[in-house]
N, C-alpha and C positions, 0 to 999 in steps of 0.2 A: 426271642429277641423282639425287643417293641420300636419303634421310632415317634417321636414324642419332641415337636418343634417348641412345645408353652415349658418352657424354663422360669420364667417368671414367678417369682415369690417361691421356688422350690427349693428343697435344702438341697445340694449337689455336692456336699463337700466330702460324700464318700467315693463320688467315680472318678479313676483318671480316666484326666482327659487327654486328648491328641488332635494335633492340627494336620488336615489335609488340604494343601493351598487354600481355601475358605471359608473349608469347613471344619467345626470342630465337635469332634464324637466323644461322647460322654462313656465310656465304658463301664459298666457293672463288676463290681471288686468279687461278688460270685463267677462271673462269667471267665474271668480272670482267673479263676482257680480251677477251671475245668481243661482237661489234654487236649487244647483245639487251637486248631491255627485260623484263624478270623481272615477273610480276605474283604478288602474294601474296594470297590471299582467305581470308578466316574463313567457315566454314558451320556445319552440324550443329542438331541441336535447339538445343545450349547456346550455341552459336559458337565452341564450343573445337577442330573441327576446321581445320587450315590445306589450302589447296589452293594450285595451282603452277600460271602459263601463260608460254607462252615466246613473242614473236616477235620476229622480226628489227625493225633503226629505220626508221623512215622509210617504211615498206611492204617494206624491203627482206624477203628471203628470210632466213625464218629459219636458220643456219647448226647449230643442234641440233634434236634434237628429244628428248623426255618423256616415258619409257614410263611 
């Protein structure tokens, strides 16, 4: 998983996207096709930082992992 703010001049028109109150996550249509439940968290003094947790459904084993 990467995070990548310069959108500018990029083609985007293969990821859905999703709005979280301000911000909006661009999601990868492979990332999409793999058994994982994606969790997205706000923190920071403000709350305006996002964080990222990955695990596999159902207990299964997660199949990526998060550096």
């Amino acid at each position: 998983m990467s995070v990548d703010t310069r959108t500018k001049g990029r083609r985007l028109d293969g990821y859905t996207r999703k709005r979280i109150d301000d911000h909006e996550l661009l999601l990868d249509p492979d990332l999409l096709k793999l058994p994982v439940e994606l969790t997205i968290t706000r923190g920071g003094v403000f709350g305006r930082k996002l964080g990222a947790a990955v695990d596999g459904l159902n207990g299964a084993a997660c199949p990526i992992e998060l550096i």
